[in-house]
N, C-alpha and C positions, 0 to 999 in steps of 0.2 A: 626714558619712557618712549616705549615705539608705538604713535597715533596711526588708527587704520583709519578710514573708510567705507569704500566701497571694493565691492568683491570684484577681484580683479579677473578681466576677461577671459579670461584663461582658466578659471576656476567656475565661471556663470553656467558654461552650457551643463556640469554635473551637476553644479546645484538645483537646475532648471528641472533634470531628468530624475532626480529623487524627486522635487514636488511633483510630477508627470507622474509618477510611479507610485505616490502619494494616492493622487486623487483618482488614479486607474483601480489602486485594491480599495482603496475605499469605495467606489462606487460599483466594485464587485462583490463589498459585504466582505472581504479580507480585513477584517480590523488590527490583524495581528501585523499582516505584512503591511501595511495602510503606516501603520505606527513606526514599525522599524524602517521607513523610507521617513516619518519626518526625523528620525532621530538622526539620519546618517547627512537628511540634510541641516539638521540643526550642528552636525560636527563639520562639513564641509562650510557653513557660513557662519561659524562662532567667531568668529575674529573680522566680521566687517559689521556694523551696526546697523544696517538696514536689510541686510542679510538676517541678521538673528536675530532682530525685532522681528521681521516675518515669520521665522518659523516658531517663535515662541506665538504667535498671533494665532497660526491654524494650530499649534498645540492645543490652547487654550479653546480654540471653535472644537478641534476633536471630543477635547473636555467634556463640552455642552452636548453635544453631539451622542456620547456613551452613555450622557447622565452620571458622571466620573464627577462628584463634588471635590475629593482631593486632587484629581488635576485641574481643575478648574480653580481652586485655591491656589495651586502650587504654582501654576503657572502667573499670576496676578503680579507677585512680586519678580518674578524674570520676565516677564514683560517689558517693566517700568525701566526696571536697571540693568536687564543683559545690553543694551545696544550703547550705552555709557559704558559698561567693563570691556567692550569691545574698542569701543572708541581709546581708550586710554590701552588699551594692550594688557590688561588682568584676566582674562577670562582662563578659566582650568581647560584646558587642552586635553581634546576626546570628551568631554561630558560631553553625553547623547542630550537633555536638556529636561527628561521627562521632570514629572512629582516624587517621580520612586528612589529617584537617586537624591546626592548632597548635589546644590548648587554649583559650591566651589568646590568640588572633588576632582579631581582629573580623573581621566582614563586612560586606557593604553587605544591608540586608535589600529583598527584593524588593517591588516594587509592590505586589502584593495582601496581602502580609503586612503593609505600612506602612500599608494600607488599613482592614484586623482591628483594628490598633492604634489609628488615628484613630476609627473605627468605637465600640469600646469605651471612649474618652476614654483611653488609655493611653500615656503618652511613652515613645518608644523608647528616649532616651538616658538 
Protein backbone atom coordinates (compact mmCIF):
# COMPACT_ATOMS: atom_id res chain seq x y z
CA UNK A 1 0.00 0.00 0.00
CA UNK A 2 1.54 3.34 -1.26
CA UNK A 3 0.29 6.22 1.42
CA UNK A 4 0.20 9.86 -0.35
CA UNK A 5 -0.21 13.08 1.08
CA UNK A 6 0.22 16.07 -0.03
CA UNK A 7 0.49 17.28 -3.74
CA UNK A 8 3.77 17.20 -4.49
CA UNK A 9 5.41 20.74 -5.54
CA UNK A 10 5.97 19.99 -8.69
CA UNK A 11 2.48 18.95 -9.44
CA UNK A 12 0.73 22.32 -7.27
CA UNK A 13 1.35 25.07 -9.77
CA UNK A 14 -1.12 22.88 -12.44
CA UNK A 15 -3.30 22.19 -10.07
CA UNK A 16 -3.50 25.82 -8.90
CA UNK A 17 -4.08 26.87 -12.80
CA UNK A 18 -6.98 24.52 -13.39
CA UNK A 19 -8.75 26.09 -10.12
CA UNK A 20 -7.62 29.76 -11.73
CA UNK A 21 -9.14 28.50 -14.83
CA UNK A 22 -12.03 27.22 -12.74
CA UNK A 23 -13.04 30.27 -11.30
CA UNK A 24 -12.10 32.66 -14.47
CA UNK A 25 -14.96 30.58 -16.74
CA UNK A 26 -17.11 30.54 -14.00
CA UNK A 27 -17.26 33.83 -13.41
CA UNK A 28 -17.49 34.53 -17.17
CA UNK A 29 -20.89 32.29 -17.15
CA UNK A 30 -18.68 29.36 -18.99
CA UNK A 31 -20.30 26.62 -16.92
CA UNK A 32 -19.19 24.15 -19.38
CA UNK A 33 -15.57 25.05 -19.51
CA UNK A 34 -15.97 26.29 -15.57
CA UNK A 35 -16.64 22.44 -15.01
CA UNK A 36 -14.02 20.64 -17.26
CA UNK A 37 -11.32 22.78 -15.39
CA UNK A 38 -12.62 21.19 -11.95
CA UNK A 39 -12.63 17.84 -13.55
CA UNK A 40 -8.98 18.08 -14.93
CA UNK A 41 -8.24 19.41 -11.49
CA UNK A 42 -9.98 16.72 -9.76
CA UNK A 43 -7.49 14.17 -12.08
CA UNK A 44 -4.33 16.15 -11.55
CA UNK A 45 -5.11 16.05 -7.47
CA UNK A 46 -6.75 12.53 -7.02
CA UNK A 47 -4.04 10.82 -5.53
CA UNK A 48 -3.17 13.39 -2.65
CA UNK A 49 -6.05 13.82 0.06
CA UNK A 50 -6.26 17.29 0.52
CA UNK A 51 -5.98 17.98 -3.02
CA UNK A 52 -9.15 16.01 -3.84
CA UNK A 53 -10.96 16.84 -0.74
CA UNK A 54 -10.88 20.30 -2.32
CA UNK A 55 -11.88 19.84 -5.55
CA UNK A 56 -14.66 17.54 -4.58
CA UNK A 57 -15.61 20.61 -2.14
CA UNK A 58 -16.03 23.25 -5.11
CA UNK A 59 -17.62 20.37 -7.13
CA UNK A 60 -20.05 20.04 -4.59
CA UNK A 61 -20.44 24.42 -4.19
CA UNK A 62 -20.63 24.11 -8.32
CA UNK A 63 -23.54 21.69 -7.43
CA UNK A 64 -25.33 24.38 -5.27
CA UNK A 65 -24.45 26.95 -7.48
CA UNK A 66 -26.31 25.15 -10.94
CA UNK A 67 -29.19 24.06 -8.63
CA UNK A 68 -27.83 20.39 -9.95
CA UNK A 69 -29.57 18.18 -6.99
CA UNK A 70 -27.74 14.96 -8.47
CA UNK A 71 -24.39 16.62 -8.07
CA UNK A 72 -24.92 17.92 -5.07
CA UNK A 73 -25.92 14.38 -3.83
CA UNK A 74 -23.25 12.65 -5.77
CA UNK A 75 -20.70 14.68 -4.55
CA UNK A 76 -21.64 14.12 -0.51
CA UNK A 77 -20.45 10.71 -0.55
CA UNK A 78 -16.74 11.72 -2.50
CA UNK A 79 -16.35 14.24 -0.33
CA UNK A 80 -16.42 12.19 3.03
CA UNK A 81 -14.25 9.18 1.34
CA UNK A 82 -12.25 10.61 -1.72
CA UNK A 83 -9.39 12.01 0.58
CA UNK A 84 -9.25 8.48 2.56
CA UNK A 85 -8.93 6.43 -0.94
CA UNK A 86 -6.33 8.97 -1.72
CA UNK A 87 -4.68 8.65 1.38
CA UNK A 88 -4.21 4.79 1.17
CA UNK A 89 -3.45 4.69 -2.76
CA UNK A 90 -7.25 3.28 -4.14
CA UNK A 91 -8.41 5.89 -5.96
CA UNK A 92 -9.50 4.89 -10.07
CA UNK A 93 -6.85 6.74 -12.05
CA UNK A 94 -8.36 9.62 -14.54
CA UNK A 95 -11.93 9.66 -12.91
CA UNK A 96 -12.79 13.33 -13.63
CA UNK A 97 -14.78 13.08 -10.23
CA UNK A 98 -18.21 14.55 -11.34
CA UNK A 99 -22.07 12.75 -10.48
CA UNK A 100 -22.22 11.59 -14.02
CA UNK A 101 -19.58 9.16 -13.89
CA UNK A 102 -18.94 5.60 -11.50
CA UNK A 103 -16.88 6.78 -8.54
CA UNK A 104 -14.53 3.94 -8.74
CA UNK A 105 -14.35 3.78 -12.50
CA UNK A 106 -10.96 4.70 -13.96
CA UNK A 107 -10.33 6.50 -17.00
CA UNK A 108 -7.85 6.84 -19.67
CA UNK A 109 -6.20 10.33 -18.66
CA UNK A 110 -5.68 12.57 -21.56
CA UNK A 111 -2.55 13.54 -23.35
CA UNK A 112 -1.89 16.82 -21.94
CA UNK A 113 -2.79 15.77 -18.46
CA UNK A 114 -0.18 12.66 -18.91
CA UNK A 115 2.07 15.29 -20.19
CA UNK A 116 1.56 17.63 -16.42
CA UNK A 117 2.36 14.41 -14.95
CA UNK A 118 5.54 13.39 -16.88
CA UNK A 119 6.40 17.15 -16.71
CA UNK A 120 6.41 17.08 -12.70
CA UNK A 121 8.12 13.52 -12.43
CA UNK A 122 4.71 12.17 -11.12
CA UNK A 123 3.45 8.41 -11.98
CA UNK A 124 0.07 8.08 -12.92
CA UNK A 125 -0.59 4.73 -11.82
Amino acid sequence: MNLHTTLPKTLTPYFKAELQAYAMAYKAGDLTKAWAHLERAHIIGQRYPFAHTFVHWKMLQFGFRIKSGKEVIGQIPRLLVGGIKSFVGTVPVGNPGGANVPSMKPFPIEKDIQDIFIKAGVETA
